[in-house]
Short mmCIF file of the C-alpha atoms (twelve columns), coordinates in Angstrom:
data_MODEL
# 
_entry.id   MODEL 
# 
loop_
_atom_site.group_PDB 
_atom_site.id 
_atom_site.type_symbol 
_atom_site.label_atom_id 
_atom_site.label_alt_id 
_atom_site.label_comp_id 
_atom_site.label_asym_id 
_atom_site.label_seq_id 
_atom_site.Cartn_x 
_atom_site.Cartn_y 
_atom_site.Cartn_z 
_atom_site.pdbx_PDB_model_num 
ATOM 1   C CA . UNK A 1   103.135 86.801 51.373 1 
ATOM 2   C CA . UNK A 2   105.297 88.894 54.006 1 
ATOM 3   C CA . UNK A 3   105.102 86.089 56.339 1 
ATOM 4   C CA . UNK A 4   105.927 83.576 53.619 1 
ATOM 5   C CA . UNK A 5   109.077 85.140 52.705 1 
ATOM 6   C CA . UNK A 6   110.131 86.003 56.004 1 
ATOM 7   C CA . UNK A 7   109.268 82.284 56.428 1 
ATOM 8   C CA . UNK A 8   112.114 81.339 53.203 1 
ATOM 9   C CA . UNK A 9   114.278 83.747 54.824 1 
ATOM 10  C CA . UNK A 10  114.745 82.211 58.616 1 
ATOM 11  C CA . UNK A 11  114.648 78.704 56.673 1 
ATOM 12  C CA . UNK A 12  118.044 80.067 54.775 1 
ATOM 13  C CA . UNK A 13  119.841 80.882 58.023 1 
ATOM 14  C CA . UNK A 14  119.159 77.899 59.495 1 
ATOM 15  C CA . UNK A 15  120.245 76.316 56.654 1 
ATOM 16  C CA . UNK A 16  123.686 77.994 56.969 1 
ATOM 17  C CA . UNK A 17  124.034 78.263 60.531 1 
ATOM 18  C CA . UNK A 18  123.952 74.119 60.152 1 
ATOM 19  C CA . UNK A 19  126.385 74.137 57.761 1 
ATOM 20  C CA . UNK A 20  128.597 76.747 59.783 1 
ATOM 21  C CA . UNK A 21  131.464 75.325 61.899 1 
ATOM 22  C CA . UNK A 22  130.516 77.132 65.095 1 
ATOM 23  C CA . UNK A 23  127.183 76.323 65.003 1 
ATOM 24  C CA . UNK A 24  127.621 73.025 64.790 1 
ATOM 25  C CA . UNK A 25  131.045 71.772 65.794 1 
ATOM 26  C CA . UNK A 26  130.299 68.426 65.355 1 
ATOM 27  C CA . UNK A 27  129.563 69.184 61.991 1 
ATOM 28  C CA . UNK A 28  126.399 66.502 62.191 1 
ATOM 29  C CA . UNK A 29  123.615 66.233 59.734 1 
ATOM 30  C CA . UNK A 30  120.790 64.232 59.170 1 
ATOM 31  C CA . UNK A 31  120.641 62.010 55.702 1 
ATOM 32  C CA . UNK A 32  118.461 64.473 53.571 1 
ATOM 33  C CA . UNK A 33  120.441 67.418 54.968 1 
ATOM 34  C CA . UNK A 34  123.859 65.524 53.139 1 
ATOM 35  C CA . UNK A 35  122.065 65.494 50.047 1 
ATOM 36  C CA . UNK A 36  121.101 68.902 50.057 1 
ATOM 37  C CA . UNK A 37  124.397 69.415 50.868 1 
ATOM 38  C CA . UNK A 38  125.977 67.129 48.020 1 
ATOM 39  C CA . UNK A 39  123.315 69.107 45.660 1 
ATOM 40  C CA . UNK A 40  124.613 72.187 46.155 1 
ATOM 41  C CA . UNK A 41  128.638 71.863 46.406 1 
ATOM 42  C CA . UNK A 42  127.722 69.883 43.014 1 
ATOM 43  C CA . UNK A 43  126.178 72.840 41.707 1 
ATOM 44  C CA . UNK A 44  128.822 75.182 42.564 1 
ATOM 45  C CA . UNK A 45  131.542 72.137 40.996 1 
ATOM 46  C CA . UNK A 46  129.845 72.139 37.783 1 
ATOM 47  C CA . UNK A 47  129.473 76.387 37.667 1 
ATOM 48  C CA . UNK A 48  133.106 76.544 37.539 1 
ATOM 49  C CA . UNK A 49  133.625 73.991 35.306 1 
ATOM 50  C CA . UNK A 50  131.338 75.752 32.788 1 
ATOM 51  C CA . UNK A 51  133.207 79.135 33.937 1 
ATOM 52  C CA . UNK A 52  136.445 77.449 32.845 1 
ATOM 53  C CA . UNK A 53  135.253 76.122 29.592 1 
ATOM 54  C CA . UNK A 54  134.310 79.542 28.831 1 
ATOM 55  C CA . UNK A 55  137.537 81.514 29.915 1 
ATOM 56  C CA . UNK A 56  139.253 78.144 27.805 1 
ATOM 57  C CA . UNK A 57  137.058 78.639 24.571 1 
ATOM 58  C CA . UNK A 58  137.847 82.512 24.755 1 
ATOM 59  C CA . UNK A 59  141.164 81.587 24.680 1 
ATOM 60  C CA . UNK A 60  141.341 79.305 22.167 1 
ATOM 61  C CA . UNK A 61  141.922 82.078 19.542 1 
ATOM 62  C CA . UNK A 62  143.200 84.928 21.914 1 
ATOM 63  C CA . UNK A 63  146.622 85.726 23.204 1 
ATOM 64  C CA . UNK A 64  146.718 86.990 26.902 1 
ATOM 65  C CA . UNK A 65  149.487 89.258 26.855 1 
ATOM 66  C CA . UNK A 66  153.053 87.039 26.376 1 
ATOM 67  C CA . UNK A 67  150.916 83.631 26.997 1 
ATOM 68  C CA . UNK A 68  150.186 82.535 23.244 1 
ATOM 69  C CA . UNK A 69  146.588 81.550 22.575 1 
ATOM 70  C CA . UNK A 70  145.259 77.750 23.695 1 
ATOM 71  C CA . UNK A 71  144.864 76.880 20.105 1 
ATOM 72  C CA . UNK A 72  148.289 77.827 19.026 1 
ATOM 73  C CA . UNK A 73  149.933 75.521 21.802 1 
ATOM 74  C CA . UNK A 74  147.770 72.645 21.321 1 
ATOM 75  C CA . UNK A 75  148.969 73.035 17.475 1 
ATOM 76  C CA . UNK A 76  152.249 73.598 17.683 1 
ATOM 77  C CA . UNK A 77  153.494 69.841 18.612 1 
ATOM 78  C CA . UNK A 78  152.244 68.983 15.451 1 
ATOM 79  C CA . UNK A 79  153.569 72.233 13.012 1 
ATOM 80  C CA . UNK A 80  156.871 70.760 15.054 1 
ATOM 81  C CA . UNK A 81  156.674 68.053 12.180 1 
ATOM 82  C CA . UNK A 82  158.896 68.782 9.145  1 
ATOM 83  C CA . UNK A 83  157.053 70.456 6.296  1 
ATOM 84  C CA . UNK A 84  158.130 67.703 3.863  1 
ATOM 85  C CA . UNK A 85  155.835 64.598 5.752  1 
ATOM 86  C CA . UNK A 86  152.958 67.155 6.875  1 
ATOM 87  C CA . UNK A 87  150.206 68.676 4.586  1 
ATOM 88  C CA . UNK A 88  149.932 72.398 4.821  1 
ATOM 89  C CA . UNK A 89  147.604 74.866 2.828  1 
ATOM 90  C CA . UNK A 90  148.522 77.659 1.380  1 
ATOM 91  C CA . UNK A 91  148.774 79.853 4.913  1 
ATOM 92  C CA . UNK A 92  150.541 77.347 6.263  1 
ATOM 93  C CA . UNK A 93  150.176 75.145 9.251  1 
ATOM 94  C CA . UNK A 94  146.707 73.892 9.900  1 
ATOM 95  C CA . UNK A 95  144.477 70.843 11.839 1 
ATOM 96  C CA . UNK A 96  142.228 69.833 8.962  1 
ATOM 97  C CA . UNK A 97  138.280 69.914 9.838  1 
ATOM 98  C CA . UNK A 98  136.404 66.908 8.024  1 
ATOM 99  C CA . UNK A 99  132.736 67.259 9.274  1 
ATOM 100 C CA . UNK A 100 130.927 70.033 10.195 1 
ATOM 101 C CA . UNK A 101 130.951 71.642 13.656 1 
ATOM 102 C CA . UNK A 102 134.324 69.687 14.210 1 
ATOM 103 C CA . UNK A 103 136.101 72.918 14.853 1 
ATOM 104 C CA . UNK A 104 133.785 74.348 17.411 1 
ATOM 105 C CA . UNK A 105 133.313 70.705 19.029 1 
ATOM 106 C CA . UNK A 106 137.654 70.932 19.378 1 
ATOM 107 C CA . UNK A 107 137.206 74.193 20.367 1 
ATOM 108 C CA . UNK A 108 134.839 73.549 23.138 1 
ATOM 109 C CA . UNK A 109 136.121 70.224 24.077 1 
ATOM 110 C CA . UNK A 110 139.847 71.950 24.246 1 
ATOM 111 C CA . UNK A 111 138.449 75.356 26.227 1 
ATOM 112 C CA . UNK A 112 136.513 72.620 28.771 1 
ATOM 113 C CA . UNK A 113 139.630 70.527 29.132 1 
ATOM 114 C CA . UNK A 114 141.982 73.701 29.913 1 
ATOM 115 C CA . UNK A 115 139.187 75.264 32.212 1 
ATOM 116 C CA . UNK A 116 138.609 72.617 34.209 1 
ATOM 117 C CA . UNK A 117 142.241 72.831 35.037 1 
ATOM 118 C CA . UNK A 118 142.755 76.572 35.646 1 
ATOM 119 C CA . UNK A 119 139.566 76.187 37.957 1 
ATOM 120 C CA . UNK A 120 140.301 73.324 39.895 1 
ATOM 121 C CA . UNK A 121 141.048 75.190 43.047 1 
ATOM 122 C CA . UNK A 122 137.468 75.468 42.668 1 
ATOM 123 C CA . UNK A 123 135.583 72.858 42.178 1 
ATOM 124 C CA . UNK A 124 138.469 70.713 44.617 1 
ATOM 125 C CA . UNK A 125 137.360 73.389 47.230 1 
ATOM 126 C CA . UNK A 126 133.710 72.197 46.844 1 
ATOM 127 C CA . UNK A 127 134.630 68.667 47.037 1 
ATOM 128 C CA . UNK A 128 136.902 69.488 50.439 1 
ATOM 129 C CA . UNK A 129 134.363 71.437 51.657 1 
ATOM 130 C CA . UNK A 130 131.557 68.615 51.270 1 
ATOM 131 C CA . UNK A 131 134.016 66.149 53.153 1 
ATOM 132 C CA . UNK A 132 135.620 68.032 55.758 1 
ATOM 133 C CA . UNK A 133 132.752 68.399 58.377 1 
ATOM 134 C CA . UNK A 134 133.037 64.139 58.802 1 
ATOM 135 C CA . UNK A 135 136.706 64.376 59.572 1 
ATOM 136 C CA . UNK A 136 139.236 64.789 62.661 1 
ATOM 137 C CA . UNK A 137 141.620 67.934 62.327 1 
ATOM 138 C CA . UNK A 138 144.408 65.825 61.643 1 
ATOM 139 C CA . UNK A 139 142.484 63.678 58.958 1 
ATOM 140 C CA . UNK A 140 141.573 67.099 57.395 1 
ATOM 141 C CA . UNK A 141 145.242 68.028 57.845 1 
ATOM 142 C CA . UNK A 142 145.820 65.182 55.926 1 
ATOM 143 C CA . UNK A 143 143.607 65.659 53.336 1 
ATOM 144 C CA . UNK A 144 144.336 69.362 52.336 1 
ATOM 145 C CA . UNK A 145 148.201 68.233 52.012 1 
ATOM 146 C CA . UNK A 146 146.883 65.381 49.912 1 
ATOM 147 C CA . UNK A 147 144.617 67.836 47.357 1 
ATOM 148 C CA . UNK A 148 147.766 70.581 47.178 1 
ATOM 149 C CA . UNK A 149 150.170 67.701 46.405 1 
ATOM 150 C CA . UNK A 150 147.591 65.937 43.995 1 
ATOM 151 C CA . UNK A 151 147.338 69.184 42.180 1 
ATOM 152 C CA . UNK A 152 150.771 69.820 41.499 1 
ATOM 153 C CA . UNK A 153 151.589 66.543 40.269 1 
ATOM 154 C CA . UNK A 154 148.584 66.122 38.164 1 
ATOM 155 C CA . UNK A 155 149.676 69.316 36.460 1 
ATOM 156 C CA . UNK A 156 153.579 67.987 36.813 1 
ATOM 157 C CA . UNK A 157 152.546 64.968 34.657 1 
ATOM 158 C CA . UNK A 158 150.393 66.946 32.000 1 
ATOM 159 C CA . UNK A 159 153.956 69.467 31.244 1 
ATOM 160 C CA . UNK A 160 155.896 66.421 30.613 1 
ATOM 161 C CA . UNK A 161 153.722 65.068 28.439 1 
ATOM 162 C CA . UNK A 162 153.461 67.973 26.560 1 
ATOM 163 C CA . UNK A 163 157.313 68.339 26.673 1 
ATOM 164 C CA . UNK A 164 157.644 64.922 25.230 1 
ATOM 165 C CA . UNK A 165 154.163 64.782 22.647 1 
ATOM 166 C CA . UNK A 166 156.075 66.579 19.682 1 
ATOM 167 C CA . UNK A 167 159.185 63.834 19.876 1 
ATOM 168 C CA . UNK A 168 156.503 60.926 19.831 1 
ATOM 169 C CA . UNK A 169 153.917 62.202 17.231 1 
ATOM 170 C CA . UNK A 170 157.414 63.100 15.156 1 
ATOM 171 C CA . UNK A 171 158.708 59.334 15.752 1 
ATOM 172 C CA . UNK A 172 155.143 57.919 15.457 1 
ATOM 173 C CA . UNK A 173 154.066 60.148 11.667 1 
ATOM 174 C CA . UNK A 174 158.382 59.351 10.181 1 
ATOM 175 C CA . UNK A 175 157.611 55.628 9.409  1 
ATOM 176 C CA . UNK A 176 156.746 54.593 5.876  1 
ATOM 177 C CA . UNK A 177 159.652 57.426 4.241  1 
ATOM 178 C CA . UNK A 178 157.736 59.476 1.848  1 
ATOM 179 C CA . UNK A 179 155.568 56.914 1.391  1 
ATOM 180 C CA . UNK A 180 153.129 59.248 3.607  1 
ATOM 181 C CA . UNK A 181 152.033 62.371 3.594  1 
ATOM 182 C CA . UNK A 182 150.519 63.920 7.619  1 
ATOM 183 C CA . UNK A 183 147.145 65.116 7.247  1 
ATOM 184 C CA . UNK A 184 145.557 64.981 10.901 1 
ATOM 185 C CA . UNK A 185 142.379 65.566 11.886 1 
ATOM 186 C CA . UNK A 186 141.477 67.740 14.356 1 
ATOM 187 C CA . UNK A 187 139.544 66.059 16.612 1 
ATOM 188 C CA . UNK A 188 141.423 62.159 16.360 1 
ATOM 189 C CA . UNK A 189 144.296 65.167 17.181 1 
ATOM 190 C CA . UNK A 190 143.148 66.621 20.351 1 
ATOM 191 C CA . UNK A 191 141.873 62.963 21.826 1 
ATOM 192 C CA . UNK A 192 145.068 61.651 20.930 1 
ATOM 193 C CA . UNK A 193 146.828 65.160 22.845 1 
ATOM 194 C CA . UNK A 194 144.249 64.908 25.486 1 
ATOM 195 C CA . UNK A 195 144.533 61.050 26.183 1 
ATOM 196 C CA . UNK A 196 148.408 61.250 26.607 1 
ATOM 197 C CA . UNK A 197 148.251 64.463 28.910 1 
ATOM 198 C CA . UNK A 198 145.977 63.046 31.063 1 
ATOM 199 C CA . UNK A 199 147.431 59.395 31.476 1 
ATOM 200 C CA . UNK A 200 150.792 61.262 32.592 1 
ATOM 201 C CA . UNK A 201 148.656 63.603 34.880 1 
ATOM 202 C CA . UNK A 202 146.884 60.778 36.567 1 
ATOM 203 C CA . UNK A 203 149.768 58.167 36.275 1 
ATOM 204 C CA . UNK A 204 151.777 60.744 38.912 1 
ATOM 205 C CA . UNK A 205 149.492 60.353 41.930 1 
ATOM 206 C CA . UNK A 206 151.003 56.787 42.097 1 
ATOM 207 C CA . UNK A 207 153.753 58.141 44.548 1 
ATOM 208 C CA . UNK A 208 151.548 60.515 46.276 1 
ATOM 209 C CA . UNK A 209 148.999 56.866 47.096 1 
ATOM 210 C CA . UNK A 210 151.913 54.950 48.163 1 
ATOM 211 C CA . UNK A 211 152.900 57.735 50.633 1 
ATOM 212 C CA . UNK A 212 149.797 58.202 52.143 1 
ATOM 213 C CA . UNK A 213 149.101 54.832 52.212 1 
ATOM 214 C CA . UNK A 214 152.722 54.723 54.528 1 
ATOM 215 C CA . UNK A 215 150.934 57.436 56.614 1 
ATOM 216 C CA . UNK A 216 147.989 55.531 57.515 1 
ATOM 217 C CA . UNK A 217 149.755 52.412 58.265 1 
ATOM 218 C CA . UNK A 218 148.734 50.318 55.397 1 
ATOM 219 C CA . UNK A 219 152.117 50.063 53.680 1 
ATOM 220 C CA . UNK A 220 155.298 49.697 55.741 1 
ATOM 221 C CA . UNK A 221 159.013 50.747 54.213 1 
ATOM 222 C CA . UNK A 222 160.190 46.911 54.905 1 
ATOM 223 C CA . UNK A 223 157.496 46.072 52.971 1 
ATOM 224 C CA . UNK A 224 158.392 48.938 49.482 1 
ATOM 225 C CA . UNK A 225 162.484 48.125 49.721 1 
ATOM 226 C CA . UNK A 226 161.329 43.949 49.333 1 
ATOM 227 C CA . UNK A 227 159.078 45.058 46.213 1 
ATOM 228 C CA . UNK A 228 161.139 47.520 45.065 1 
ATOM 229 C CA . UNK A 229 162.568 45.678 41.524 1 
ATOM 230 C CA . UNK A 230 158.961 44.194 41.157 1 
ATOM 231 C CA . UNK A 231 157.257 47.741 41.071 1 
ATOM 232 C CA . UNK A 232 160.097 49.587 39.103 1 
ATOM 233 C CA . UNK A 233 159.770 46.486 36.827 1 
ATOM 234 C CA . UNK A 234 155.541 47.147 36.518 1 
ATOM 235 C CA . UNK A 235 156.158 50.892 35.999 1 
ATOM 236 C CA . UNK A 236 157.806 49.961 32.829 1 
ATOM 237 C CA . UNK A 237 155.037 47.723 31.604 1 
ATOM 238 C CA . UNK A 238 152.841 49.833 32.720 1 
ATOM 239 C CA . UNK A 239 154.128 53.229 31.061 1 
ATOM 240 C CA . UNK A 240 154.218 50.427 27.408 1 
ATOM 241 C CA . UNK A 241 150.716 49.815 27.545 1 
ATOM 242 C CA . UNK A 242 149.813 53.340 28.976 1 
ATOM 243 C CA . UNK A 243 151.293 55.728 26.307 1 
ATOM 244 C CA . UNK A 244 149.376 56.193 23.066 1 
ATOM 245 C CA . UNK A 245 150.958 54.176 20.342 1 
ATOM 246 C CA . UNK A 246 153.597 53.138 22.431 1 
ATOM 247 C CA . UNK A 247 156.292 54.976 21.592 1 
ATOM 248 C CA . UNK A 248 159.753 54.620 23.354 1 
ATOM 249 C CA . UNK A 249 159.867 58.320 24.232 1 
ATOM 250 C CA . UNK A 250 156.508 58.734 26.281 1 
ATOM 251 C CA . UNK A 251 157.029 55.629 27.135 1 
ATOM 252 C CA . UNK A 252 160.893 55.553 28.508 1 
ATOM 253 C CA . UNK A 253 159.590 59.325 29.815 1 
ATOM 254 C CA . UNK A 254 156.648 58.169 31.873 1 
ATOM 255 C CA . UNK A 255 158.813 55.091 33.102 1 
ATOM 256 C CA . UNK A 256 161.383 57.163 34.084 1 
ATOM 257 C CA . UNK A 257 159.270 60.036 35.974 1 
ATOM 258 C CA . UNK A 258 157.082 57.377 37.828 1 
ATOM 259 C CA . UNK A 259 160.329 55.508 38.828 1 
ATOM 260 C CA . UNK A 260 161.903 58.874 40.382 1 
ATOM 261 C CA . UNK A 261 158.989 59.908 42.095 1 
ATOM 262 C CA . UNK A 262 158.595 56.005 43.502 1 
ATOM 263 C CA . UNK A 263 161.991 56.405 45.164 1 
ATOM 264 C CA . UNK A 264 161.516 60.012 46.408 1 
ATOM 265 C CA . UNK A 265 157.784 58.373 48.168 1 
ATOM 266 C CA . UNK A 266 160.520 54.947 49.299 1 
ATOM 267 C CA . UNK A 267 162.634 57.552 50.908 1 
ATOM 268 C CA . UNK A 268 159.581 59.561 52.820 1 
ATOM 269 C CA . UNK A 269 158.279 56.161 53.993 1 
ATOM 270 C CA . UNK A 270 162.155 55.328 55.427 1 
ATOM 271 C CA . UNK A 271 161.791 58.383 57.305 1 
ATOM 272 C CA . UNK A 272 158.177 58.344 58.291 1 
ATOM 273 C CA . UNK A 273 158.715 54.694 59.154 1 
ATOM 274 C CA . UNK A 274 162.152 55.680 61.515 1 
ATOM 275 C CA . UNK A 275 160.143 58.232 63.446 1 
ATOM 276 C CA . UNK A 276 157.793 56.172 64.557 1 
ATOM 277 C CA . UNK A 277 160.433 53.481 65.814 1 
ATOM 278 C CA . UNK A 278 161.836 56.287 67.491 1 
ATOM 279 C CA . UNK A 279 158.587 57.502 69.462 1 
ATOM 280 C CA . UNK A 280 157.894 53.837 70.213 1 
ATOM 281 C CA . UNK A 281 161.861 53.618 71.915 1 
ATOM 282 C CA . UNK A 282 161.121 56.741 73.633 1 
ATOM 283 C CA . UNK A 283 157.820 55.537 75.236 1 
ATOM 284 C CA . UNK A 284 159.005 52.590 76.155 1 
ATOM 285 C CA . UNK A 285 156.506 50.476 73.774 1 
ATOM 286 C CA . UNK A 286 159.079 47.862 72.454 1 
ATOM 287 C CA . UNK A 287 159.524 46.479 75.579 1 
ATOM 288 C CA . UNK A 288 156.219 45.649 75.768 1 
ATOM 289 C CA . UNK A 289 155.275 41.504 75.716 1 
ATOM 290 C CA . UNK A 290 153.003 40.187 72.779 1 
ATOM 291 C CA . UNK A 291 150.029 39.545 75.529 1 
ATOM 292 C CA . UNK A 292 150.789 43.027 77.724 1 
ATOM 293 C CA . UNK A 293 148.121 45.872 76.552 1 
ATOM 294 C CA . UNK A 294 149.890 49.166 75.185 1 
ATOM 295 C CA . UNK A 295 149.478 52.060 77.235 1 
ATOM 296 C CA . UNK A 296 146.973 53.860 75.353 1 
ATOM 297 C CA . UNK A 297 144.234 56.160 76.776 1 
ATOM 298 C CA . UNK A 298 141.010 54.775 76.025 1 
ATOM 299 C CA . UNK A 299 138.485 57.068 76.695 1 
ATOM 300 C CA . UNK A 300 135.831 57.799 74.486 1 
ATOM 301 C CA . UNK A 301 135.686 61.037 72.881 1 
ATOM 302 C CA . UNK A 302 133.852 63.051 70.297 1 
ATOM 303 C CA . UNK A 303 134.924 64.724 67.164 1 
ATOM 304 C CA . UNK A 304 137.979 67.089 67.925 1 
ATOM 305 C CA . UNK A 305 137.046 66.500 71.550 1 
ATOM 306 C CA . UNK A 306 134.695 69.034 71.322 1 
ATOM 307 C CA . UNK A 307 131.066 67.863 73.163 1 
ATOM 308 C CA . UNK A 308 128.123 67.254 71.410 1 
ATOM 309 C CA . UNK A 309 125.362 70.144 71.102 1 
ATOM 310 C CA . UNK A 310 122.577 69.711 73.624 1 
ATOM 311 C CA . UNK A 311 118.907 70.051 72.765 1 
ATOM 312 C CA . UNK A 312 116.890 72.510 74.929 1 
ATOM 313 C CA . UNK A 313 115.321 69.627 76.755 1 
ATOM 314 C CA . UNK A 314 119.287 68.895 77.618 1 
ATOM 315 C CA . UNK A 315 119.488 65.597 75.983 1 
ATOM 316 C CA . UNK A 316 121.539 65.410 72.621 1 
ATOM 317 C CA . UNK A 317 120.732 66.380 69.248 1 
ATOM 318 C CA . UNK A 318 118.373 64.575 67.234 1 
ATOM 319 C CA . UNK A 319 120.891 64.940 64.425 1 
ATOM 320 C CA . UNK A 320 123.913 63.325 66.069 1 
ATOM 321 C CA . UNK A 321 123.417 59.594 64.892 1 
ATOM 322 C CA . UNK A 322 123.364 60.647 61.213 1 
ATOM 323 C CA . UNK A 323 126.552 61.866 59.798 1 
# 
């Protein structure tokens, strides 16, 4: 039994002296070591989603100091409707619950949904971390910038949409006069809240792609300034069929944001794009003939020009033609 748990224990350390950068620079592993690997950042992904559903269903019905409780801003957008076209009991403004369990199921989906959020430094950090040993430095340069920026705009998108819900669900719930009385449920509600944050959330990586596409080389500034009225033109008709219900104000808002943040990414791609044409001048690469070879160094290397780890028999690792 001692030796068997000693046994567990060395097994362990391999384990994470393999997965340590030091240990292994190159960061190499064979096939059933990646899905050990995958298993187990997955595992820790999913822990602190169900952390932040927890922390987001606890404060569904509690304040946290000046912060109002999750419930009460999630309600609010639609208490902003007058009294006279909403239906309110006698304590006043309320979601109405139709089935059983639909409170707790709003609850929980709403507590997931805002956890997921407040955690995603998290659970991103788990995907990085899975990805990172099969990149160069500057690729994982690259992609840190890329998760940070991703972040903020995703969460960008979600406060606008919030910002503008209350003026849409107040445009959308005044046609028919008094015709119509608002009694909404609570969970067609929160998918309807839900739906719209996340469409703006997602909708703003757009300029963050077309950037990084830029970087890589894919997309060229000549290339965005010729397409420029075409893409403006799709935003539009994109942000119409996008928006729940259509409404002009999430929609003229989303059109309007996306089309911004377009010609901020334009801009970065002029000046990305003029750098380079500078570096080429300064190396002399423009005068170079269609048929003449650039002078590039073509030696092979290995990842971050660091060697590869040698067996003890001085030959390489077993593990280096499996990443």
């Amino acid at each position: 039994m001692a030796e068997s748990a000693s046994g567990n224990g060395d097994s362990r350390r391999s384990k994470r002296r393999k997965r340590s950068r030091r240990a292994n620079p190159d960061g190499t592993m064979t096939l059933i070591e990646h899905i050990y690997e995958f298993r187990r950042r997955l595992g820790f992904a999913l822990l602190a989603v169900v952390v932040g559903g927890i922390l987001g269903f606890i404060w569904f019905g509690t304040n946290i100091g000046p912060i109002p409780s999750l419930g009460d801003l999630v309600k609010d957008p639609y208490c902003a409707i007058p009294p006279s076209r909403r239906l309110d009991s006698a304590e006043g403004c309320r979601l109405l619950q139709t089935v059983p369990f639909e409170a707790f199921m709003t609850q929980l989906k709403v507590g997931i949904a805002a956890g997921t959020v407040l955690l995603s430094p998290a659970w991103l950090y788990q995907l990085w971390a899975f990805i990172a040993p099969g990149l160069y430095s500057k690729e994982r340069k690259y992609a840190l910038t890329f998760v940070a920026f991703a972040s903020v705009l995703f969460a960008g998108g979600a406060v606008l949409a919030y910002i503008l819900f209350p003026h849409a669900l107040q445009l959308l719930m005044g046609f028919g006069q008094d015709a119509f009385v608002t009694a909404l449920t609570a969970d067609k509600y929160i998918s309807f809240l839900l739906s719209l944050l996340i469409i703006f959330g997602i909708s703003f990586e757009l300029p963050l792609l077309v950037v990084m596409l830029n970087r890589v080389g894919v997309v060229k500034y000549a290339q965005l300034k010729k397409w420029r009225r075409g893409i403006v033109f799709a935003l539009f008709v994109f942000a119409a069929f996008a928006t729940p219900g259509s409404d002009p104000f999430s929609m003229l808002g989303l059109a309007g944001a996306l089309t911004v943040l377009f010609e901020i990414a334009v801009q970065m791609a002029r000046f990305h794009d003029r750098k380079l044409e500078k570096a080429r001048g300064d190396e002399g690469w423009d005068q170079l003939a269609d048929d003449e070879a650039a002078p590039f160094d073509y030696t092979p290397s290995t990842i971050d020009d660091e060697p590869s780890t040698p067996t003890a028999s001085g030959g390489r690792s077993s593990t280096d033609d499996v990443t």
